[in-house]
Each structure stands twice: as C-alpha cells, then as structure tokens.
C-alpha positions in Angstrom: 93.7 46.6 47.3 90.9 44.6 45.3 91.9 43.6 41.8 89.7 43.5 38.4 87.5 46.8 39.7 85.7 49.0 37.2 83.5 52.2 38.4 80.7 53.5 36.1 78.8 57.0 36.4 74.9 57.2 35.0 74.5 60.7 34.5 70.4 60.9 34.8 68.2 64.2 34.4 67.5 63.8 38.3 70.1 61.9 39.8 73.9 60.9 39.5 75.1 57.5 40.2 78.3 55.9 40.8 78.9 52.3 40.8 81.9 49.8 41.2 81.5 46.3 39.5 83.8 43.1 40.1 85.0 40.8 37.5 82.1 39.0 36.8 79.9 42.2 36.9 78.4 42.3 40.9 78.3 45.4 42.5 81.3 45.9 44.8 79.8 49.6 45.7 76.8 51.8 44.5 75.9 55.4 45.7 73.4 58.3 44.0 73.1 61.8 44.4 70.3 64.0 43.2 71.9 65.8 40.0 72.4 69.5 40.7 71.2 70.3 36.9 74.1 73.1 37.1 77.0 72.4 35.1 79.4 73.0 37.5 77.8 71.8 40.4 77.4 68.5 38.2 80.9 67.9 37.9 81.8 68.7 41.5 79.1 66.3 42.5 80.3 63.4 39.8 83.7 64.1 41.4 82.4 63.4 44.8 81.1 60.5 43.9 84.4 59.0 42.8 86.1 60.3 45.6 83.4 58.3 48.2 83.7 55.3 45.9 87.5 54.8 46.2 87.1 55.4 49.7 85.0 52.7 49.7 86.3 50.3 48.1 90.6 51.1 48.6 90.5 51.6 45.6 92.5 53.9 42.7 90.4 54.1 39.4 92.5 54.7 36.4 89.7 55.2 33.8 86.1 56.1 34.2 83.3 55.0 32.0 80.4 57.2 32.0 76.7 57.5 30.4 75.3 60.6 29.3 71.8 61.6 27.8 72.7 62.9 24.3 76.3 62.3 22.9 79.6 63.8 22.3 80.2 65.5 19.0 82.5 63.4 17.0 83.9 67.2 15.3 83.6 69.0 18.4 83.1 66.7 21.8 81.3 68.8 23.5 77.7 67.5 23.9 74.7 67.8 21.9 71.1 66.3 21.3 70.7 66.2 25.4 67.3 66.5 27.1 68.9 67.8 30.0 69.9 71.1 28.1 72.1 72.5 30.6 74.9 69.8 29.4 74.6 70.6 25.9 77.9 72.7 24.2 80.2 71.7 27.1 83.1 69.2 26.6 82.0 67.1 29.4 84.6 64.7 28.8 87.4 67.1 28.7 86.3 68.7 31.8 86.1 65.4 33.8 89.4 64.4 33.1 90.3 67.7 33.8 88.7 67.6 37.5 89.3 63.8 37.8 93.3 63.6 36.1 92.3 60.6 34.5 91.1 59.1 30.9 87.7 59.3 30.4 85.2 57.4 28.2 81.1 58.4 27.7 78.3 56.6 25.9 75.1 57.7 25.3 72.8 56.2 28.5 71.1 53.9 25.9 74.5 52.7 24.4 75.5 51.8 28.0 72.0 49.9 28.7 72.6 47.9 25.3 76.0 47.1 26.4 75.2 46.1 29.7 72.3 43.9 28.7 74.5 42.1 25.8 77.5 41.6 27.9 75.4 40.0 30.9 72.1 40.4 30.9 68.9 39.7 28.2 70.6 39.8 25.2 73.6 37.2 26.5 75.2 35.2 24.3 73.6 36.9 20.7 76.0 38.7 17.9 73.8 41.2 17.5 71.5 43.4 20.6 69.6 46.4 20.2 68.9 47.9 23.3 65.7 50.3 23.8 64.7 52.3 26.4 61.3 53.2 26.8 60.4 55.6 30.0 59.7 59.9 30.1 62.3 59.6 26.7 63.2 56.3 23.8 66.5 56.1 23.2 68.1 52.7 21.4 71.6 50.9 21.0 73.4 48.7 19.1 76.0 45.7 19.6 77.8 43.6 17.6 79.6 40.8 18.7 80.2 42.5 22.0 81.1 45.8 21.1 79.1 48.7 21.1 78.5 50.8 18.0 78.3 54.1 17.7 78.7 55.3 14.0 80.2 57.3 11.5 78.8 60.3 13.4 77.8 59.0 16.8 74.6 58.3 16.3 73.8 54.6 16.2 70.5 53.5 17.6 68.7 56.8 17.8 65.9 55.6 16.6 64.2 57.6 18.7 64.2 61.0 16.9 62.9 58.9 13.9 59.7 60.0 12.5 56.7 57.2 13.3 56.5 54.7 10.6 53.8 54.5 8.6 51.9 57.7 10.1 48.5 58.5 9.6 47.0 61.8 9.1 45.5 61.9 12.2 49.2 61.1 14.3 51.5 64.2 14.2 53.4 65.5 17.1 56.2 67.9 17.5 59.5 66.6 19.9 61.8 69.1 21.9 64.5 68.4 19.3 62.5 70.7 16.8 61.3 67.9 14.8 57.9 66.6 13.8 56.3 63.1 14.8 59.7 61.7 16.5 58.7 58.0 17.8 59.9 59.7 21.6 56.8 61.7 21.3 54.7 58.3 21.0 56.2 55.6 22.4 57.4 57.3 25.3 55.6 57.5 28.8 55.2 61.3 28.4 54.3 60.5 24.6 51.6 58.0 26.1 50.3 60.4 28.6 49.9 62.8 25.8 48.1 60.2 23.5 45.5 59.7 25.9 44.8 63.3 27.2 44.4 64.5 23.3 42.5 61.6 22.9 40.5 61.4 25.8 40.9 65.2 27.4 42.2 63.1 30.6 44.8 63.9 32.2 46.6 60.6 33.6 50.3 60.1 34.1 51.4 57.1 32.4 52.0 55.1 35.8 48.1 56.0 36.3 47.0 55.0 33.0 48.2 51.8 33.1 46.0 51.4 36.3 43.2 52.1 34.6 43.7 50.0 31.7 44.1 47.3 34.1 40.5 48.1 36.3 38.7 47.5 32.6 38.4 51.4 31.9 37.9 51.1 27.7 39.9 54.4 27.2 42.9 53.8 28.8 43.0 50.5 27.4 42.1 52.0 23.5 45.3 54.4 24.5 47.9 51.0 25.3 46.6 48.9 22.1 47.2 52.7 20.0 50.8 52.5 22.5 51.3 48.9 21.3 50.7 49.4 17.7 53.3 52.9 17.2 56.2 50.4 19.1 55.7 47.4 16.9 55.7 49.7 14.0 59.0 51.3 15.2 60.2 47.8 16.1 59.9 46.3 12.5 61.7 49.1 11.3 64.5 48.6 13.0 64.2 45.0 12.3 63.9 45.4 8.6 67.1 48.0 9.1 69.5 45.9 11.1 67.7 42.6 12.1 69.2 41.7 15.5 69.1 38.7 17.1 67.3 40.0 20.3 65.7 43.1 21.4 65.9 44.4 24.6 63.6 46.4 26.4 64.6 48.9 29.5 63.4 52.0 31.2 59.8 52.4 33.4 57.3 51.0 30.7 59.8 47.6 30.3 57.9 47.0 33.8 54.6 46.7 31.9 53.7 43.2 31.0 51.2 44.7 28.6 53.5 46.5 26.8 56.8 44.6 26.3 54.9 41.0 25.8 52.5 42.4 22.9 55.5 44.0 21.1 56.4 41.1 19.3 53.0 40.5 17.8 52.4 43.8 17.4 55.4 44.3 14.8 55.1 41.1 12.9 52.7 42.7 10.5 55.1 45.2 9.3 58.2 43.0 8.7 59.8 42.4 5.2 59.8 38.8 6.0 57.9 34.9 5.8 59.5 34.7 9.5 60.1 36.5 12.7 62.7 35.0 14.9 64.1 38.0 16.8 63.7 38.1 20.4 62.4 40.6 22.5 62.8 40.3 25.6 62.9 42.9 29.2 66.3 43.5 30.3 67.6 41.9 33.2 69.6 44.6 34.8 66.5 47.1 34.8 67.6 50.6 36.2 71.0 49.5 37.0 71.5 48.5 33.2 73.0 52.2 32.7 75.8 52.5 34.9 76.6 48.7 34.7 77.2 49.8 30.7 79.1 52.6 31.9 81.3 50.6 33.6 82.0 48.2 31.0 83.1 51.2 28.3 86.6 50.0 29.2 87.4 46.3 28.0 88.7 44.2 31.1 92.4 44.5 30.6 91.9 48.6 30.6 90.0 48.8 33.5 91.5 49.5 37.1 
C-alpha cells in the first residue's frame, strides 16, 4: 500500500475528474468522465471514479477533497450560486459521504485553483495569492499564509459577481445570477464574445477572436485592448481591497499572452498607490490546478 496519497475530484460543468497526488504533489493517477449534469447520475459517476482510483492505486482513501462551481451554504450546506444549476439546493456534501462513508471536504473550483497555485505552483512561496480564473465563467480565491480563505459567509474571492469598476454609460450587462454588469459578463470568454458581437455584430467565439486579433483584423483587436482594460480595472480593485503579493491567472484565456501579460499595465492606472509590486503571473498547473486544489483541502497529516 503506497503511503502519503491524497485523491481530489474537479467537479466541472462537462466533465468529472479524479486525481491521486503523492507527497510532493505528482500525479500518482488521473481519470475523467463526461459529467452526467443529473444529480444522481453525478454522484454515482463521482463514486465511480473513486472506486477506479483505489483500484488503481491499492489504495483506501479516508477523506476526499473536492471542487465545486458555486459553494456550500454556510446556514444550510446545500449548494448555491452554481452555474451548473442542476447542483444548486442539494447537500452535495452530505450526500457524498453518504454514498462514499467517508469525511468529505468541497471548495469552490476557484478556491481549489488558488490553493493549488500557492501551495506549488505560481504563487509559491508568497503570504498572500489571489487566484483568478478567467475562461466561459471568472471566479477568484484567496490565500494567506497557505490556507485558503473562505469568509464569514463563504464567499471570499468572488469577485466575479462584482459589478465592473468604474463603468461607463455605454457598459451594462446583465449575468445569469440576476445581477447587472457582474465583471463575469466582461472579462469572461463568453463576456468577450459578447463584447465584440454587440460591438461589431460578429459573431466569433472567443478562441476565434483571438485569431483575428492576431492576423491584424482592427476589430477584434479594439475588442482585446476594451478586454484588457475591464481586467485591469477589476484587478486594481482587488488590489486596493486585499493587496496580494501575487496574482494568478488560470482558466482558457490565461493561455493568451495578450491578455495575461498586458494585465499588469493595464491596472496600474487605477491603483491607490506611488508603486505597483504585485505579481501577476499564469499559473503553473493550468487545467489540472482544480483538482490538484481539491486534493490539497486536507492538510498532509489528514490525508490518506
């Protein structure tokens, strides 16, 4: 039996993934599954994955570690603010360690990126990491001195159901959630697609858009400065707000250069300060920063 094993689930809109880290955080065993997007399929399939991972590895996992989109209610625990609405109003984590009969801990999936990235990836070594993820959603993160935290009401780092600093007339947007002008609906790749079709009446996905910008086309690149300009602005404010050390950047638009290497200039302007040393940097792990988090939800001498 291998010692010092931790197993982490990323609970994604489209896919499910299990994986099994050593000691020093390499991957002993990593499987996916397309997510059922039924409830009760979901926690069969979650189950299964467990199950093949033990197998695996001859392993028995104690605890699992697991991140969600949304949150568990602090009053309630069943889960709320999830863009994959068939989770929300379940008590997912009483239900798992009802079908698994063991302890159970979740995180939001941008909790579990920051943590990931500030235990062993980009943000390394600094007291303080907030963690963003920028792809079809935004979410955000924070750690302090290793640990994650999550708030008075569970709801540290969700900066991005935050309305866009600074907006001008001509920038209003309503989110899923019901508000108006959340910083999801801009900085987002869905909120960049959208940018450009209202501005442009083209239809590009964000992927495709990025192409463009990069073949010269003076739209698409008006649409990344405007892109640029909303994420520095929602940067500084959480600068100004917590002022950590580094900043790290994770989901599908991390992966453009354009984007993640102009943020730092772009939100200089707006900070309450004569000097700007925060970092901002991509995260190492990339897609796997999720369930690496997930994994590490249980210090070292709880996990096994």
């Amino acid at each position: 039996m291998r010692e010092n094993l931790r197993i982490g689930i990323d609970l994604g809109g489209t896919k499910i993934e299990a994986a099994v880290l050593d000691g020093e955080g390499r991957f002993v065993d990593r499987r996916r599954v397309p997510n059922p997007r039924d409830y009760g399929a979901m926690l069969e399939a979650i189950a299964g994955l467990v199950d093949a991972a033990e197998a695996a590895t001859d392993h028995s996992f104690d605890r699992l570690g697991i991140g969600i989109p949304g949150s568990p209610s602090p009053a309630t625990g069943l889960i709320r603010n999830a863009n994959s609405t068939w989770m929300n109003g379940h008590a997912l984590g009483r239900d798992l360690e009802h079908r698994l009969g063991r302890p159970v801990r979740m995180a939001n999936d941008a909790n579990c990126m920051a943590l990931s990235e500030a235990t062993d990836g980009a943000g390394r070594g600094a007291r303080s990491v907030f963690g963003v993820i920028i792809g079809t959603g935004c979410g955000g993160g924070l750690v302090l001195d290793g640990k994650l935290i999550e708030g008075q009401n569970g709801l540290a780092g969700e900066w991005g159901h935050i309305p866009l600093p600074a907006a001008r007339p001509d920038e209003d947007s309503t989110c899923w959630c019901g508000r108006r002008n959340c910083l999801e609906t801009w900085i987002s790749g869905s909120g960049l697609a959208r940018d450009h079709a209202a501005v442009t009446g083209q239809s590009l996905s964000a992927h495709d858009l990025i192409a463009a910008a990069r073949a010269g086309d003076a739209d698409a690149e008006a649409s990344l400065d405007r892109h640029r300009d909303r994420l520095g602005r929602g940067l500084a404010m959480v600068i100004n707000l917590i002022d950590p050390e580094v900043i790290v950047i994770a989901g599908g638009l991390s992966n453009v250069p354009e984007i993640v290497d102009g943020a730092l200039e772009a939100l200089r302007p707006h900070i309450f300060s004569d000097v700007v040393t925060t970092q901002v940097r991509r995260a190492d792990h990339g897609d796997s920063s999720g369930v690496r988090g997930a994994a590490w939800l249980w210090p070292d001498q709880m996990a096994g």
